[in-house]
VEXMARMAR-363019 format. One line per 2 residues: their letters; for each residue x, y, z of N, C-alpha, C. Coordinates in steps of 0.001 Angstrom, whole numbers. Atoms other than C-alpha are relative to their C-alpha. Layout:
<atoms>
A = X/Y/Z/X/Y/Z/X/Y/Z  ...
</atoms>
This chain:
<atoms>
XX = 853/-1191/0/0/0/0/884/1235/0  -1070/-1468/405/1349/3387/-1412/-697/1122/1741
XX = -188/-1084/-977/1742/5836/1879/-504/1262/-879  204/-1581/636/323/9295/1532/895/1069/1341
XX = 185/-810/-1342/1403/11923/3576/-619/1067/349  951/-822/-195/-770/13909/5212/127/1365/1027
XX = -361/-1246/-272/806/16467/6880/661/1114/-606  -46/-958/585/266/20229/6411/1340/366/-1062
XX = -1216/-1048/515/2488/21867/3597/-339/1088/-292  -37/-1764/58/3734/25359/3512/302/-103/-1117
XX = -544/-649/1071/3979/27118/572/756/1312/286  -934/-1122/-619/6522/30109/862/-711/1140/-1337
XX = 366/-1012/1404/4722/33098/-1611/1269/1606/656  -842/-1714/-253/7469/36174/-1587/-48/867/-1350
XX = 181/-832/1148/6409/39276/-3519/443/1394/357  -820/-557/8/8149/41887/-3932/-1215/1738/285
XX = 1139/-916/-177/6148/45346/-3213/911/895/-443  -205/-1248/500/7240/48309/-4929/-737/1374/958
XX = 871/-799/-103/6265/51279/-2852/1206/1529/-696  -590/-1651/386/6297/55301/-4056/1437/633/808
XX = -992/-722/-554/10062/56950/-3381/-899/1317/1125  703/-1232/-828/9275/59552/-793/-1331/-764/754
XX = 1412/-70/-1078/5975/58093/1236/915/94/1144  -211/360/-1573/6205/57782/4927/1027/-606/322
XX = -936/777/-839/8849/56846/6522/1794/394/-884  -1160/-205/1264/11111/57411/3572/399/-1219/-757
XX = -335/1453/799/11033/53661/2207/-273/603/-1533  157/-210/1616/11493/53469/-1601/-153/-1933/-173
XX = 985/1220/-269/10614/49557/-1196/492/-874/819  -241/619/-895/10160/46520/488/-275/-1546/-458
XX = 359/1478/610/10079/42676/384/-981/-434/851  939/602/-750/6870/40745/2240/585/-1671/-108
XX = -184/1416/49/7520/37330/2924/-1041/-1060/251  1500/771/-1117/4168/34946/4124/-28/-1225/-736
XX = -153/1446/-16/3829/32003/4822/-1535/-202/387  1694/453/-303/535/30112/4088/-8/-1333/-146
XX = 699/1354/-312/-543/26779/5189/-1043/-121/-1629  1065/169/933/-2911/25121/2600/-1025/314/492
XX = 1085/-872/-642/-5869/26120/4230/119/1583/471  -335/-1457/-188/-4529/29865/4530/-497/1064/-1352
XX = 631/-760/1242/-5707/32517/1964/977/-651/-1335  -249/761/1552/-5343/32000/-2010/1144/1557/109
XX = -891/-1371/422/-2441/34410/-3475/-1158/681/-525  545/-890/-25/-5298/36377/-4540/-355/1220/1109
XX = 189/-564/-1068/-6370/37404/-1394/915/453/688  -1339/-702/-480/-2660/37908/-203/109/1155/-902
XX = -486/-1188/1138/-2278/40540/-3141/-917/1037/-246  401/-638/-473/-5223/42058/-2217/128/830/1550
XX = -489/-225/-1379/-4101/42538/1429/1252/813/-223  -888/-1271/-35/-1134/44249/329/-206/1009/-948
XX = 629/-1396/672/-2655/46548/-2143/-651/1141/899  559/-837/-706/-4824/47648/695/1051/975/1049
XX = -899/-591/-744/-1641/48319/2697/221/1248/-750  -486/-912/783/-447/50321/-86/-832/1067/-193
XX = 1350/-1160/-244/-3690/52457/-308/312/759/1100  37/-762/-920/-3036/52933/3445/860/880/208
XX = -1299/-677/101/595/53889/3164/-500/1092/-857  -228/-1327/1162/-237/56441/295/-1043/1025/666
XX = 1120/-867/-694/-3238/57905/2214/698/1035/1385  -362/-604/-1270/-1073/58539/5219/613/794/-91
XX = -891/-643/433/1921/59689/2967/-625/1629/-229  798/-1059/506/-435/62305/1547/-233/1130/1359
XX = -303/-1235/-1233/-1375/63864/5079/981/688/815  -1434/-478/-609/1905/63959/6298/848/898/-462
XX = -780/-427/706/2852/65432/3362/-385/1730/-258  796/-1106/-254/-85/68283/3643/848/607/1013
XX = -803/-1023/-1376/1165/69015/7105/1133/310/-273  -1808/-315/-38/4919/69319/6406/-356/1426/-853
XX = 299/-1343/705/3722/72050/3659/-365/1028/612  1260/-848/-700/900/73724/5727/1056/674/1301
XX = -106/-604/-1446/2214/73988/9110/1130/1113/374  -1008/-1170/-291/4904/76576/8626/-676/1412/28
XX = 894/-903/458/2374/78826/7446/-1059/458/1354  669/-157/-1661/-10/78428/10741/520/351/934
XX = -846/-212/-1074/561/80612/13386/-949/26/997  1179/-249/-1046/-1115/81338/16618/663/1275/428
XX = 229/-1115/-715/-2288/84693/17933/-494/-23/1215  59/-714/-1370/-2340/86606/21103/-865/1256/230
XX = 1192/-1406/-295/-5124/88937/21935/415/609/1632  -52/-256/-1579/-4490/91209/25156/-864/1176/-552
XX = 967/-945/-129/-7408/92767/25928/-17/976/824  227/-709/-840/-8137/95941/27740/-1412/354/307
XX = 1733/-279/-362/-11141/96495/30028/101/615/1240  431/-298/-1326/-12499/98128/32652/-811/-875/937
XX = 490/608/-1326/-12943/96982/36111/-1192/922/1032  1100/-751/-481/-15828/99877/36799/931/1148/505
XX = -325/-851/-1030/-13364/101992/38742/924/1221/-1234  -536/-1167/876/-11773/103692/35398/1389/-813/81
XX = -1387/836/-331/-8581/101237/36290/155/-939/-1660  -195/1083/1417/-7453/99383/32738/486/-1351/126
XX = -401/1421/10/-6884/95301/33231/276/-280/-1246  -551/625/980/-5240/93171/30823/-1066/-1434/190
XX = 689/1204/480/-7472/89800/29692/1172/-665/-1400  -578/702/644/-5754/87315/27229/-723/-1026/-452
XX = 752/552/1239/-7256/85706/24196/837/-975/-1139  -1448/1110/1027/-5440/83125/21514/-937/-249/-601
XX = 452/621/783/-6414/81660/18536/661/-55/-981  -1266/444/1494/-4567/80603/14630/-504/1254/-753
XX = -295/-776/693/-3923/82675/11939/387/-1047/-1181  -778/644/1190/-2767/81652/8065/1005/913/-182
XX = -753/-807/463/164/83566/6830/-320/-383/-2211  343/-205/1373/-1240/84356/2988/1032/740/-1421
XX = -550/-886/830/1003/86711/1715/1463/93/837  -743/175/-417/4399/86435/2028/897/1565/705
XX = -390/-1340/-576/5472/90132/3359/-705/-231/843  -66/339/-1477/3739/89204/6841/-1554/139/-249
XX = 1332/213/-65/-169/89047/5917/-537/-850/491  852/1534/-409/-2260/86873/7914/-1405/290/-15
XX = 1315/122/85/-5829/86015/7645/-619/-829/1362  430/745/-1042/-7520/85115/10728/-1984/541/-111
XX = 1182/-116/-269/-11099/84919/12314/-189/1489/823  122/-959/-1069/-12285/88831/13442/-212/-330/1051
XX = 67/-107/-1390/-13185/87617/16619/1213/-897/771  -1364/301/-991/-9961/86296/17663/608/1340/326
XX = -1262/-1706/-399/-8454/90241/17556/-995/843/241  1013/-1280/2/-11639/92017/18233/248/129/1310
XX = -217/-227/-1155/-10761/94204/20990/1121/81/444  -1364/578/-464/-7417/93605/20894/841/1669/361
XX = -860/-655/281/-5155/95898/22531/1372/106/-384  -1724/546/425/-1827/94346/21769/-507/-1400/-759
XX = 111/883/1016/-1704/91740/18964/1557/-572/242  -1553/1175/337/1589/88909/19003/-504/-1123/-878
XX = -368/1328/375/2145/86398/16379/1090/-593/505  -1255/745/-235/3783/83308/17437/203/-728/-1674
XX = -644/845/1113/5778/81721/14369/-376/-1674/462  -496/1519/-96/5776/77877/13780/1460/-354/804
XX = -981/262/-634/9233/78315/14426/279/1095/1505  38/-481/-1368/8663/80067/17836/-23/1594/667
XX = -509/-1894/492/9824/83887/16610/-1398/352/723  1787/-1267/-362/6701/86234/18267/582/1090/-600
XX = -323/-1180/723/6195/89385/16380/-1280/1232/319  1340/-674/-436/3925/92122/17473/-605/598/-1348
XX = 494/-33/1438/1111/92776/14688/-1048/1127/-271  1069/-1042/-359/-1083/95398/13721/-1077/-528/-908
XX = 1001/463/1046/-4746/95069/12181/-307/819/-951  276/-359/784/-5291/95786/8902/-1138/872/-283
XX = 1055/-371/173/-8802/95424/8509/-814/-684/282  1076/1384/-757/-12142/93269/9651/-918/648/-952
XX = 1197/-361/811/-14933/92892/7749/-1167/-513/868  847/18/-677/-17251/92231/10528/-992/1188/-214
XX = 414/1234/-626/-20000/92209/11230/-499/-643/-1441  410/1250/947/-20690/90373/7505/935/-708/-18
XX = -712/1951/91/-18090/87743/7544/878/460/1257  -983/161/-952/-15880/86531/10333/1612/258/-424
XX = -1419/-222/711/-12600/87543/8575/942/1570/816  -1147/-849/-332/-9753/89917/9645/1360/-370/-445
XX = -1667/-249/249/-6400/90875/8462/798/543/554  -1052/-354/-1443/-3381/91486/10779/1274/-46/-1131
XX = -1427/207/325/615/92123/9741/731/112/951  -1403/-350/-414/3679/91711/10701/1174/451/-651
XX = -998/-149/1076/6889/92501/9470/1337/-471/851  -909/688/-45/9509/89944/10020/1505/249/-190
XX = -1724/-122/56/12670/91646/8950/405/-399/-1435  -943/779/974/14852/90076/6367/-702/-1000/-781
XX = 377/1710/782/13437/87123/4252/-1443/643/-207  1403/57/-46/10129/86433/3279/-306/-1004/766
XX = 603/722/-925/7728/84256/5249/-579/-958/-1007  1115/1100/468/5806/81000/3927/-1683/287/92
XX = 1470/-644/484/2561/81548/2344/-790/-1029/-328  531/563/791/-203/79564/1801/-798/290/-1547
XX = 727/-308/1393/-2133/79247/-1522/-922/185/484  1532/589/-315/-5690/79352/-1617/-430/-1087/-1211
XX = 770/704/950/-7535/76580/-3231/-1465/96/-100  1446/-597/895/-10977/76922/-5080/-874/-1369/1046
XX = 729/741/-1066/-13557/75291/-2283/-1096/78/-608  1069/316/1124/-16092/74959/-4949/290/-1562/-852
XX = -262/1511/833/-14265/71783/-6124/110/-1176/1111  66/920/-546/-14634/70112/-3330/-964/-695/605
XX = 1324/744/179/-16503/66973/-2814/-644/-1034/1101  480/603/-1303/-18665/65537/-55/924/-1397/671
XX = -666/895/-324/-16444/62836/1653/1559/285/-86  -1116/-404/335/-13243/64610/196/819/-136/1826
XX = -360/-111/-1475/-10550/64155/3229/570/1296/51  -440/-993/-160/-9194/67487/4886/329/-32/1251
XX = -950/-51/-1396/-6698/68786/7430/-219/1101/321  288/-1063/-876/-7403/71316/10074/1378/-125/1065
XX = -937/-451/-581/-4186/72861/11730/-421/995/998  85/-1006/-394/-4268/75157/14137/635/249/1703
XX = -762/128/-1169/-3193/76211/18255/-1203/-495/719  807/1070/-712/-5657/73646/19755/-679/942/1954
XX = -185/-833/-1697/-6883/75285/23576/366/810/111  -779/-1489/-177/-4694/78253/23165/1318/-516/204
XX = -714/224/-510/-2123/75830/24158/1248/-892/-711  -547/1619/1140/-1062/72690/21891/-161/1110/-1019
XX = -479/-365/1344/497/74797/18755/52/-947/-1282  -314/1343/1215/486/72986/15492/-680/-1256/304
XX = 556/1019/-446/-2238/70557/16439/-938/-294/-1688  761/1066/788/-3704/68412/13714/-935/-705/-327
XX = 930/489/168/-6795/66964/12819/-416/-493/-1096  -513/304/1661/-7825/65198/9804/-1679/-515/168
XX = 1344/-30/-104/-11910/64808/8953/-463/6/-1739  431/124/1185/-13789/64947/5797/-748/1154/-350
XX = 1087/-171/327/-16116/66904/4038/-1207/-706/340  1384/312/-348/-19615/66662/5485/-1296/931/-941
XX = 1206/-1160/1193/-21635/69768/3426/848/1068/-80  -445/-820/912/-20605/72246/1326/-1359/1601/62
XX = 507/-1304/575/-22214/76313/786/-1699/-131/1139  1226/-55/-790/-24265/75612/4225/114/1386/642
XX = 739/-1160/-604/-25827/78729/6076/38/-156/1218  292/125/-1432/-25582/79389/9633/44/1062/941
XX = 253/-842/-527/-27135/81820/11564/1275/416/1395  -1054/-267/-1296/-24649/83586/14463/296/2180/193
XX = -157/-1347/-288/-24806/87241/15757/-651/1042/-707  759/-1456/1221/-27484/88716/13393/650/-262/-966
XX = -603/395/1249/-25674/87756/10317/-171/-1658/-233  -56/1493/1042/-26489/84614/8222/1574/-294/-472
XX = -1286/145/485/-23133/83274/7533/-66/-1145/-1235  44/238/1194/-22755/82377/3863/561/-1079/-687
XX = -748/1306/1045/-21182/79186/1878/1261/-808/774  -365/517/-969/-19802/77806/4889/381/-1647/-204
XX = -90/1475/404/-17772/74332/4612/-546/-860/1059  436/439/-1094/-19084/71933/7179/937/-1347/-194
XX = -1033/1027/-207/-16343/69484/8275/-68/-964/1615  -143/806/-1250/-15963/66591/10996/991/-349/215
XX = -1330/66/-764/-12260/67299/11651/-198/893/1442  144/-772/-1176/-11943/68111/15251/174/1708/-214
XX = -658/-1640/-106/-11775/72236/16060/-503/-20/1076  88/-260/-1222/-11484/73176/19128/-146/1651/495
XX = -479/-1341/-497/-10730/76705/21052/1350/-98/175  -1423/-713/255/-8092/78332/19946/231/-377/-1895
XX = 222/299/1490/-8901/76694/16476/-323/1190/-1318  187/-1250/1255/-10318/79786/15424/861/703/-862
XX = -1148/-738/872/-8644/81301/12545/1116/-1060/-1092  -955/884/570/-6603/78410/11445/-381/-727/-1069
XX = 116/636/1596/-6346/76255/7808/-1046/-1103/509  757/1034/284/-8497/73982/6217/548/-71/-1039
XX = -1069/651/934/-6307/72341/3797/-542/-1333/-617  -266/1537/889/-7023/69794/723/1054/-881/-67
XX = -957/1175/-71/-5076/66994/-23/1899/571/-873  -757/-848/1036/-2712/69613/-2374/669/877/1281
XX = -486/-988/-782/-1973/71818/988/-431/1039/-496  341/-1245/-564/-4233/74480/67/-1024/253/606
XX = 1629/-599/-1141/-6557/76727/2280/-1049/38/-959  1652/-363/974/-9779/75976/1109/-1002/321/1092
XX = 990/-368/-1268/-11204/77314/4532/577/397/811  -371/-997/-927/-10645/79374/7642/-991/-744/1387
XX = 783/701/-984/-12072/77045/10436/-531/1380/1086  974/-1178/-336/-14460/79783/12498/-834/-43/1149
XX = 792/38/-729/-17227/78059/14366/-200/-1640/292  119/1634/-304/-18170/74582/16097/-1743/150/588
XX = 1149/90/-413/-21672/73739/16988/-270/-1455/1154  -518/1072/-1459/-21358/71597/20723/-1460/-321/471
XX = 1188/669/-144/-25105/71723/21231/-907/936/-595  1172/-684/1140/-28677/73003/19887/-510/636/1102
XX = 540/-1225/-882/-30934/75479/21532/-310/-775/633  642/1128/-1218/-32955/72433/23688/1170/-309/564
XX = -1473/340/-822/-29200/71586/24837/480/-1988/-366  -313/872/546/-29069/68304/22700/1354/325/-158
XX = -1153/-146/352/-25631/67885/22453/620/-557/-1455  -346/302/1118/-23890/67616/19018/1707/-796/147
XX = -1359/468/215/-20374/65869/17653/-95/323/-1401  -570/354/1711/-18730/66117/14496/-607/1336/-589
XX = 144/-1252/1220/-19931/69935/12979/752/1046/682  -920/-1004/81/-17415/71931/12556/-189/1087/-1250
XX = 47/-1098/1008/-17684/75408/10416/1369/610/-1221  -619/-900/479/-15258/76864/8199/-322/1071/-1185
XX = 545/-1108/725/-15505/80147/5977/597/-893/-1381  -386/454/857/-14989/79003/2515/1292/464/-758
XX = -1386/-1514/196/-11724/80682/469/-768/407/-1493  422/-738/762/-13931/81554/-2448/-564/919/1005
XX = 696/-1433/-510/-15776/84057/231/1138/539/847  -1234/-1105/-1144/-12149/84826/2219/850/445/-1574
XX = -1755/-257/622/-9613/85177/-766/-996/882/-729  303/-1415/687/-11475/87932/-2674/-2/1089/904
XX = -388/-711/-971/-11976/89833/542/795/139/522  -1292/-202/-56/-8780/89391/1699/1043/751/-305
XX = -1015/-445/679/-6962/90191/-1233/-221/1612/-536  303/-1760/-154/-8996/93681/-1408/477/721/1142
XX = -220/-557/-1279/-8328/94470/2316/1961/188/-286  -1403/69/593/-4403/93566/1098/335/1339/-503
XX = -570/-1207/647/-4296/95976/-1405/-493/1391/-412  754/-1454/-336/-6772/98526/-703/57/275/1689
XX = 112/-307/-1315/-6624/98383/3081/-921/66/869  1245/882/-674/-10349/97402/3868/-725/-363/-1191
XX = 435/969/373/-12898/95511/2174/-1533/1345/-267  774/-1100/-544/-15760/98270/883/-1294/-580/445
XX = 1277/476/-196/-19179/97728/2562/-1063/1025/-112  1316/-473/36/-22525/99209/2416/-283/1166/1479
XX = 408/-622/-1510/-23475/101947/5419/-822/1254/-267  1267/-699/-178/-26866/103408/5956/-11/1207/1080
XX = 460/-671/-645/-26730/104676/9436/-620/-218/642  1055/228/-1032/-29185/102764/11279/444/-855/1015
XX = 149/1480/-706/-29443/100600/14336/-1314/-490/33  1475/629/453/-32132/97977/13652/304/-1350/977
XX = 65/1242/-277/-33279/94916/14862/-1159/-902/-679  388/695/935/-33919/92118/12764/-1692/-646/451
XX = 1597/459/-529/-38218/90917/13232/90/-1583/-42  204/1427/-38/-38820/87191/13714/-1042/242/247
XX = 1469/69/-890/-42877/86152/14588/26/168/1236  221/-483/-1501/-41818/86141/18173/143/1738/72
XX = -500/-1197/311/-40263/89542/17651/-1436/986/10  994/-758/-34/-43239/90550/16101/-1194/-44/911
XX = 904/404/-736/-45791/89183/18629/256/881/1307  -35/-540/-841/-44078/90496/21323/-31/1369/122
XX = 101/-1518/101/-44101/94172/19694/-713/309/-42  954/-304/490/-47107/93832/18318/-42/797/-1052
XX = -481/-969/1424/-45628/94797/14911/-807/-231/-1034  859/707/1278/-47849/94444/11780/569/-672/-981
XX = -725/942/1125/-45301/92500/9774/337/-1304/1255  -771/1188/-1355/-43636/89022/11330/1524/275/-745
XX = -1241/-274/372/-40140/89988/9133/237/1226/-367  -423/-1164/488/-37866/92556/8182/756/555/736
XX = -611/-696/-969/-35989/95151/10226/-159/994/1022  597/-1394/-600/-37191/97584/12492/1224/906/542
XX = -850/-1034/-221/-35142/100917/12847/-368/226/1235  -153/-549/-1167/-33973/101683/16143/145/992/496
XX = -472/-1323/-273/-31994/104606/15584/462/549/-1347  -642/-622/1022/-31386/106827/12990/1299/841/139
XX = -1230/-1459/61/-27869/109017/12955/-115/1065/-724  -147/-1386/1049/-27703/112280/12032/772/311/-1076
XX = -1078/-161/980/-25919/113409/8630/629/-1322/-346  -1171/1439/1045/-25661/109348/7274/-927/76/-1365
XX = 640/-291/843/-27300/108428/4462/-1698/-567/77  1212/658/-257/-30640/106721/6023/-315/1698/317
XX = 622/-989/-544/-31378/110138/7860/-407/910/-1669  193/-862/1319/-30597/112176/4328/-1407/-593/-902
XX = 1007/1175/1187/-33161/109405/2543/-1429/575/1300  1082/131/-879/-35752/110221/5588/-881/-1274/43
XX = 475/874/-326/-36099/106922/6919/-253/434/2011  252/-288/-1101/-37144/107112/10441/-28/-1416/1244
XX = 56/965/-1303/-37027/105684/13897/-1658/-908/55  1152/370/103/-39713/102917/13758/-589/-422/-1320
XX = 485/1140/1468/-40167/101929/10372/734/-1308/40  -538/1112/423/-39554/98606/8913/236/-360/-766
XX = -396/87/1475/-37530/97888/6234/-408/-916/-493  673/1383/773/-38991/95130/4169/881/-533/-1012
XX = -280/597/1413/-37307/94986/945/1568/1317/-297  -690/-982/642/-33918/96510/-194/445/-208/-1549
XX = -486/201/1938/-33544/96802/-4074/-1312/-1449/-70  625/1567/404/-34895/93272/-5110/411/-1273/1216
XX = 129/580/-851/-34136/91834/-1962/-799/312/1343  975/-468/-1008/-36740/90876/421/534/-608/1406
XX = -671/285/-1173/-35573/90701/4527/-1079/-774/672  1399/878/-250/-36842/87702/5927/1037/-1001/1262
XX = -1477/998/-1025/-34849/84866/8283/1033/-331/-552  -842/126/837/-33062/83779/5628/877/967/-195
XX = -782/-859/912/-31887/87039/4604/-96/1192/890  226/-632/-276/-31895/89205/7245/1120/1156/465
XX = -358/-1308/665/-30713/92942/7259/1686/480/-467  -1629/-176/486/-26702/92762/7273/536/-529/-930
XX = -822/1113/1388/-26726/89782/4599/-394/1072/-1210  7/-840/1013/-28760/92149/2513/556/1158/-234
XX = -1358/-1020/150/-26482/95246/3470/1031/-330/-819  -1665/145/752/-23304/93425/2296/-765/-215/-1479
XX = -462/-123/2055/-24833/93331/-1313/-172/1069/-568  5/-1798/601/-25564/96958/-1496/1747/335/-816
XX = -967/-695/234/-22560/98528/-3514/136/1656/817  -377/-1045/-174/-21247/101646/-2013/-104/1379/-1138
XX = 356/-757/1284/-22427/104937/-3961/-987/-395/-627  615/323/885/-24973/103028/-5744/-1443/251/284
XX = 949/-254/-197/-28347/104466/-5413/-1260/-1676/405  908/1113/-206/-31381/101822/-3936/-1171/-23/611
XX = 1037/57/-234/-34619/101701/-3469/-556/-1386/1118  713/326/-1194/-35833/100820/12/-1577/-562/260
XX = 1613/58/-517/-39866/99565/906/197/-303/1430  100/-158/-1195/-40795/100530/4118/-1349/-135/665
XX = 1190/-200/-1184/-43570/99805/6829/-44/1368/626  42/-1117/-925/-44486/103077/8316/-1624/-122/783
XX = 757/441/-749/-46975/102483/10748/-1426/-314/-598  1126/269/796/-49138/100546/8648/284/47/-1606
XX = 83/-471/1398/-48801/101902/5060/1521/-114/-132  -854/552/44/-46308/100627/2769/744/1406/-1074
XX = -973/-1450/815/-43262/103723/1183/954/-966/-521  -1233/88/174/-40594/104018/-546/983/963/-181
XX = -932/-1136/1/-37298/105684/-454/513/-377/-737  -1269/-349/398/-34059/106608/-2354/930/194/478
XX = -1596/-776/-1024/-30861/106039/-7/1140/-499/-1209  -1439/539/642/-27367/106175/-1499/666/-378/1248
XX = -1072/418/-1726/-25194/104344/1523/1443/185/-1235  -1293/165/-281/-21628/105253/1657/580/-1271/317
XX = -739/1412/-472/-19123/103041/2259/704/541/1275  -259/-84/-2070/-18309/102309/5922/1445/568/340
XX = -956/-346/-745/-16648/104144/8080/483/-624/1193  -50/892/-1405/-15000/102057/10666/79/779/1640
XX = -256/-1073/-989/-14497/105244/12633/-1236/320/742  1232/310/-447/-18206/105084/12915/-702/-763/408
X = 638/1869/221/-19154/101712/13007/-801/-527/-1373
</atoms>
């Protein structure tokens, strides 16, 4: 009788893996060796298993490779505030948050409310340098944006690009840099695209084409990149949403400004020295149904004038304390759209026809708004 034998044999499969010069680590390649029992996967399934490696390696290479670009560029700011303590006495308060460096002569782009208020401004460098900074310009209260400089001396500084945040696509991955707490510099996060050109109400202003990301941001986040897979800013991380008005608590939405709505404003504030806006002259407050219920206003939207100033261009137009603006030009003020979103599309100089509530009966005016004086508000 012919013998069989029946114990296991190995097969030895060694394949050779080619990976990309330059990923991670700095390998330019490697050999795998595995050892499979007959009952162990088919070489198919081994050659799928290291493809997937290779996916992972190139995925990782890629962020590592973002950050090494990006993070020279990210700095973190220093807000020292001055306030009164009631007695006429001036205290110091202290504020932080990121910055991009855009322009290589010492421009940075941050979130206005990281420097609003600020009486002393410091950038810290990546590489550790602090530089005291002055502000350009803010385009508050329609977008969260501000421009700050420094001037470094000798050399130029590292700049980011901007990239076009119109091309990017739900799931797309993205890196958020920035000084984490005020504390952790150069902190990292890595998240996706979640929605694109969303809306989100915050301080009386509708905020406009907003990226919505589920990379961590924290405090001190404000101001800092949102970076494609290319290393450029395709966002200005801004706002986080931690819970809802009932006090449901949220995870995972994070805000950033888009860089189609920062890099045109920006690059005007750059080289004109602010950003022009629309200015009437009034203080208003925007109507909601509660709004109106509780005034007992005859509209449920729109704006109601608070205060008129003397010598702007609402007073010259004879709008008055107590009307309600309804409609400016071809835009009508409503939740959606209410009175500062439709301010910022006024042009400066450009004549516009107002409809107004006046107690009851519906007018119209002719204001020309100036362009803002920041000296005024």
């Amino acid at each position: 009788m012919e013998e069989h034998d029946h114990s296991p044999r190995l097969v030895v499969w060694v394949v050779a893996v080619a990976l990309i010069a330059g990923m991670a680590g700095g390998l330019t390649g490697a050999a795998l060796v595995h050892v499979l029992s007959d009952d162990g996967p088919a070489p198919s399934q081994a050659a799928a298993t290291i493809e997937q490696r290779q996916v992972t390696l190139e995925e990782d290479s890629a962020v590592t490779d973002t950050v090494e670009k990006a993070v020279p560029s990210v700095v973190t700011i220093v807000n020292k505030l001055a306030t009164g303590d009631g007695f006429g006495l001036q205290t110091e308060e202290t504020a932080a948050g990121s910055g991009v460096i855009i322009d290589s002569r010492g421009f940075i782009v941050t979130n206005e409310h990281v420097v609003r208020g600020a009486a002393e401004i410091t950038v810290v460098l990546h590489d550790g340098r602090d530089f005291p900074a002055t502000l350009v310009s803010a385009d508050d209260p329609f977008t969260d944006l501000a421009v700050i400089k420094i001037d470094p001396g000798a050399g130029e500084l590292p700049a980011l690009s901007w990239g076009d945040s119109d091309l990017m696509k739900l799931g797309q991955r993205v890196v958020a840099i920035g000084s984490a707490l005020n504390e952790f510099r150069d902190s990292v996060t890595v998240g996706v695209i979640s929605g694109s050109h969303r809306n989100w109400s915050r301080e009386g202003v509708v905020m406009e084409d907003l990226i919505q990301t589920d990379a961590a941001v924290n405090h001190g986040n404000s101001g800092g990149a949102l970076l494609n897979a290319e290393g450029e800013l395709v966002g200005l991380n801004t706002s986080v949403i931690r819970s809802t008005e009932t006090g449901e608590l949220v995870e995972g939405i994070a805000f950033a400004i888009s860089s189609n709505v920062a890099a045109p404003i920006t690059h005007v504030i750059i080289d004109q020295g602010s950003y022009p806006r629309a200015y009437l002259g009034i203080a208003h407050q925007d109507i909601t149904p509660d709004v109106s219920t509780l005034g007992d206003l005859p509209v449920d939207h729109g704006a109601l004038v608070a205060r008129v100033s003397p010598g702007t261009p609402a007073a010259d137009a004879g709008i008055k304390e107590g009307d309600i603006i309804l409609q400016m030009g071809d835009v009508e003020l409503n939740r959606d759209m209410p009175f500062l979103n439709a301010l910022g599309r006024l042009q400066p100089g450009q004549p516009v026809v107002l409809v107004l509530d006046r107690a009851g009966d519906e007018v119209t005016v002719l204001v020309t708004p100036l362009a803002r004086d920041r000296t005024t508000g």
